[in-house]
Steps between C-alpha positions, in 0.01 A plus 500: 500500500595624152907574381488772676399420805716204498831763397398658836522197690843428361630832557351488890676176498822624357454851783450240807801291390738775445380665835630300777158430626538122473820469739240682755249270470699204511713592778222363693523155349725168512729407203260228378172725489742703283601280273122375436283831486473853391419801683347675253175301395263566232080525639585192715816348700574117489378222786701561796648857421761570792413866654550766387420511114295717253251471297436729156155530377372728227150646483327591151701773337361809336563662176525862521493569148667352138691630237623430192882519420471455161274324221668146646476626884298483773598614849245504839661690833328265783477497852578183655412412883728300662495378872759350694440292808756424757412225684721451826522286836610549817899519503759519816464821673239628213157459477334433169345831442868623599630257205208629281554846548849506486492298150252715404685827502764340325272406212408878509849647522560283152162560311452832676271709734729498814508877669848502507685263263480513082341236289855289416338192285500591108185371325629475163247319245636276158208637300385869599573761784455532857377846569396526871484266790257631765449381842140421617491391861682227755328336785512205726257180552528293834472176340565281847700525817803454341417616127440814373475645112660856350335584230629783228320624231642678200359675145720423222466754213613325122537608180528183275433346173190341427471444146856540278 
């Protein structure tokens, strides 16, 4: 993961916070689950994760081409892969793919790529510019009985400083 990369993660961070999305998740857990983990983890959630929670990952990112800004400048737009996995378990009166889905197309309403509702989470980078977010696909995994895994995938497009 370079600066870049990491600015995205911050400003995903930053987007989920500001969204609402962890009061959904979290309605589904006790006070001290709360107080001890995160919903929002990054490639891996901690031993003994209550349901439901997500997971972040990030594939290899592409550059689509580099420029220079100036004799001192260097600036790469990049395409960065990132997949979120909802992982959810059976709930009162909700089964987990229920859960998952329903999480799910609350993650998409914020980061975008529902049919009916606008992106409404800002990706706003420290170093560079946000120029497109794109949605790739969302499906679900029947993990067990009583477990079951959303998974969204997005395309973040950058344009950010790589040598100043």
């Amino acid at each position: 993961m370079t600066v870049a990369t990491a600015d995205l993660h911050k400003a995903i961070n930053t987007a989920w916070d500001a969204s609402g999305l962890n009061a959904l998740f979290q309605a589904y857990w006790t006070a001290a689950e709360m107080a001890r983990f995160v919903v929002l983890n990054d490639q891996e959630a901690a031993a003994g994760q209550p349901y439901p929670y997500c997971v972040v990952g990030q594939s290899s990112s592409v550059n689509i081409s580099r420029m220079s800004g100036g004799v001192n400048t260097l600036r790469v737009v990049r395409d960065v892969t990132l997949r979120f996995d909802i992982y959810a378990g059976q709930e009162t009166g909700k089964t987990a793919k229920e859960v998952a889905a329903e999480l799910g197309e609350e993650l998409i309403k914020v980061f975008g790529g529902h049919p009916t509702v606008a992106a409404t989470g800002a990706i706003i980078l420290t170093n560079g510019k946000h120029l497109i977010t794109q949605y790739q696909n969302d499906f679900g995994i029947r993990i067990d009985d009583n477990e079951y895994q959303w998974v969204v995938e997005y395309l973040f497009r950058i344009d950010v400083p790589v040598a100043v």
